[in-house]
C-alpha positions as CSV (number, residue, x, y, z in Angstrom):
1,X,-15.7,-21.7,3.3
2,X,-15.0,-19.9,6.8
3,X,-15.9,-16.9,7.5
4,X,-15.0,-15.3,10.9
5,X,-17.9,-12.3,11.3
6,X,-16.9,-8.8,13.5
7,X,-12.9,-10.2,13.1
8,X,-11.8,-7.3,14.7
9,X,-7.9,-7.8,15.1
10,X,-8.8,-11.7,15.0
11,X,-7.9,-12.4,11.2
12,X,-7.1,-15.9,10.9
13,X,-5.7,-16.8,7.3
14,X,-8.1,-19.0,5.3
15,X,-11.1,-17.6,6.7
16,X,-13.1,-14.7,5.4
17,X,-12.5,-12.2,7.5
18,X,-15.5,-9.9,8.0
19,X,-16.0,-6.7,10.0
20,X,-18.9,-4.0,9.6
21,X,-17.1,-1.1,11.8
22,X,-16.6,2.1,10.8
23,X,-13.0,1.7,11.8
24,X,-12.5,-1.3,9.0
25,X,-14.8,0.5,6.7
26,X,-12.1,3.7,6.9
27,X,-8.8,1.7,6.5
28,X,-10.4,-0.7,4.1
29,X,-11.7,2.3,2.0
30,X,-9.8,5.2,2.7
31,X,-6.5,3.3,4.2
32,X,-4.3,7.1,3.6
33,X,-6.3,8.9,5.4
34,X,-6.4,6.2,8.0
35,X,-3.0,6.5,8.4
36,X,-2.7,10.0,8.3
37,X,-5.4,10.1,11.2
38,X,-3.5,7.3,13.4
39,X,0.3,9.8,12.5
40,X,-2.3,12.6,14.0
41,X,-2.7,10.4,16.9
42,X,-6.3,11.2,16.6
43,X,-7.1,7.2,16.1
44,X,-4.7,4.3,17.4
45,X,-2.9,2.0,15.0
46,X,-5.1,-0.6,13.5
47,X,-5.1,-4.3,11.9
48,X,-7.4,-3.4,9.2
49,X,-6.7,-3.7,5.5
50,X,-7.5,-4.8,2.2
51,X,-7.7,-8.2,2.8
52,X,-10.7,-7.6,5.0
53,X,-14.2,-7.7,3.9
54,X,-16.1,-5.0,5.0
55,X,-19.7,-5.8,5.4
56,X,-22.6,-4.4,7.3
57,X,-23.8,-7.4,9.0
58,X,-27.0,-5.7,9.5
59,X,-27.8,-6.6,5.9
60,X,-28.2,-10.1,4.0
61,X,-24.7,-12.0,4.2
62,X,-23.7,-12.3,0.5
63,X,-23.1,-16.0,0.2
64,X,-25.5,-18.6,-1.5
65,X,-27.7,-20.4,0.6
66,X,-25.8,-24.1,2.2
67,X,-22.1,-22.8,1.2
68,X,-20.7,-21.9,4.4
69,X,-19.1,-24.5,7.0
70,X,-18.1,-22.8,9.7
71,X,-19.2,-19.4,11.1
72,X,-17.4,-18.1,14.1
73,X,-19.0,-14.8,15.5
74,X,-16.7,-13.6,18.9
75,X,-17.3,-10.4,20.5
76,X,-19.9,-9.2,18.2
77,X,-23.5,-10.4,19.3
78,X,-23.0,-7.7,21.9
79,X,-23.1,-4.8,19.6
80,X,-26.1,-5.9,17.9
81,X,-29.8,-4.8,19.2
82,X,-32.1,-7.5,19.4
83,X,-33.6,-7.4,16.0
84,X,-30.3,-6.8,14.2
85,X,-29.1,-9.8,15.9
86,X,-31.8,-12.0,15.3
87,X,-31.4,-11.2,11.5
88,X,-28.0,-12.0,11.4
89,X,-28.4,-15.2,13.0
90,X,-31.0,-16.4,10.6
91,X,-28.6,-15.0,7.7
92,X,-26.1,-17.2,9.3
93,X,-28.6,-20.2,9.4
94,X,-29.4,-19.5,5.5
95,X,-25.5,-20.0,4.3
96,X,-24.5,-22.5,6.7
97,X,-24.3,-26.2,5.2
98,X,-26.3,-28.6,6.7
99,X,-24.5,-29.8,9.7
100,X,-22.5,-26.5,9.3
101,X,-21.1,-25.0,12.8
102,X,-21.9,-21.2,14.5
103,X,-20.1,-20.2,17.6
104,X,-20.5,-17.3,19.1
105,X,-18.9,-15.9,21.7
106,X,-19.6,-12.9,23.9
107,X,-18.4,-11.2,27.0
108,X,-19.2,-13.3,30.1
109,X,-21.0,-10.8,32.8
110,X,-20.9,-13.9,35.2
111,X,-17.0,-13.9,35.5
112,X,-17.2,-10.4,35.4
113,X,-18.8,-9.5,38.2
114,X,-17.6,-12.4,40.2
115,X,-14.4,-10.6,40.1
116,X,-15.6,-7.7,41.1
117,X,-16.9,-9.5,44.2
118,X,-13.8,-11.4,45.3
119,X,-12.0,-8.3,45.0
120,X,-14.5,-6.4,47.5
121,X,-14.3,-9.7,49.8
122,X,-10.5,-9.7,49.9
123,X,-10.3,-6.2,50.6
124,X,-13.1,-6.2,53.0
125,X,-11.4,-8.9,55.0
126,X,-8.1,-6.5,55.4
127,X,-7.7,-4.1,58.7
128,X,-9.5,-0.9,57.7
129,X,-5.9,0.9,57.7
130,X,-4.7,-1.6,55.1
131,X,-7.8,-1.8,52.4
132,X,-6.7,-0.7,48.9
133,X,-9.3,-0.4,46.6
134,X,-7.2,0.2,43.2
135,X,-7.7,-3.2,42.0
136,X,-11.2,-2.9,42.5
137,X,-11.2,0.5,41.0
138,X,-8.9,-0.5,37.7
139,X,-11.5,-3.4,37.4
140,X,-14.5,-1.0,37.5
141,X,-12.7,1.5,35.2
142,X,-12.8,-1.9,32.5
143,X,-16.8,-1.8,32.7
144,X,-17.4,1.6,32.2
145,X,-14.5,2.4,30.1
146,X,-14.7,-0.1,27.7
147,X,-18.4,-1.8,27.9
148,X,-21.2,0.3,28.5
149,X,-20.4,3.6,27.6
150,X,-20.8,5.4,24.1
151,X,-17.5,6.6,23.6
152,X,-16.9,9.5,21.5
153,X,-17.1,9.2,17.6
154,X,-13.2,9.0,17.1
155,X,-12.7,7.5,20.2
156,X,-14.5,4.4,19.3
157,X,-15.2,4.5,15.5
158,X,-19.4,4.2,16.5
159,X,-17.8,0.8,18.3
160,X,-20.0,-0.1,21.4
161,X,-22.1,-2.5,23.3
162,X,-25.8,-2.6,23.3
């Protein structure tokens, strides 16, 4: 067994897709009124449906212990607080086979903000009368618009990073 944990729109067929958002817990459980919100334009269109398994991963996986060969776990850690986290990775630890595989992947902050400096540098090295800092700007607008603020409720389905 596979199961692919926070799948988001990531839903690879013959894994178990898994996602504990309030966004896949409403079109999983309430997929009409999902609709009817998204026909409102009060939510965007989503991936979510009854083939995903809604799960809050905050609680004990429910798979027998050495069952599980492959757990792959991309942009979720990040929403996690430390002791939710650590929980979940021992719950992954529990199913796993022996030999079994967990990758996780998060958001690199390294790349990130390497970017951010390159742009600076490459403007910085332009005559003051031609310096443009929209790249710079859109880039910044990507960190605070979608990675360390709290969104509204509606906005973000209670979707954010710790």
């Amino acid at each position: 067994m596979q199961l692919n944990l926070g799948c988001g729109p990531v839903q690879p067929s013959g894994w178990i897709n898994i996602d504990g958002s309030n966004r896949a817990w409403l079109a999983t459980h309430f997929s009409r009124l999902d609709r009817i919100l998204v026909r409102l334009r009060l939510l965007p269109p989503t991936e979510f449906n009854a083939a995903i398994k809604f799960l809050n991963l905050n609680k004990r996986l429910p798979f027998d212990k050495d069952t599980i060969h492959y757990i792959y776990a991309g942009e979720l850690w990040e929403h996690l607080e430390h002791r939710g986290a650590l929980a979940l990775a021992e719950q992954c630890y529990r199913v796993l086979i022996p030999g079994g595989v967990l990758r996780i992947c998060v958001p690199d902050g390294l790349t990130f903000w390497s970017r951010y400096l390159e742009l600076c540098e490459r403007e910085m090295a332009k005559l003051s009368d031609q310096q443009d800092a929209t790249a710079i700007e859109r880039h910044i607008q990507l960190f605070f618009n979608d990675i360390c603020v709290h969104r509204p409720f509606l906005s973000s389905m209670g979707h954010f990073h710790k």
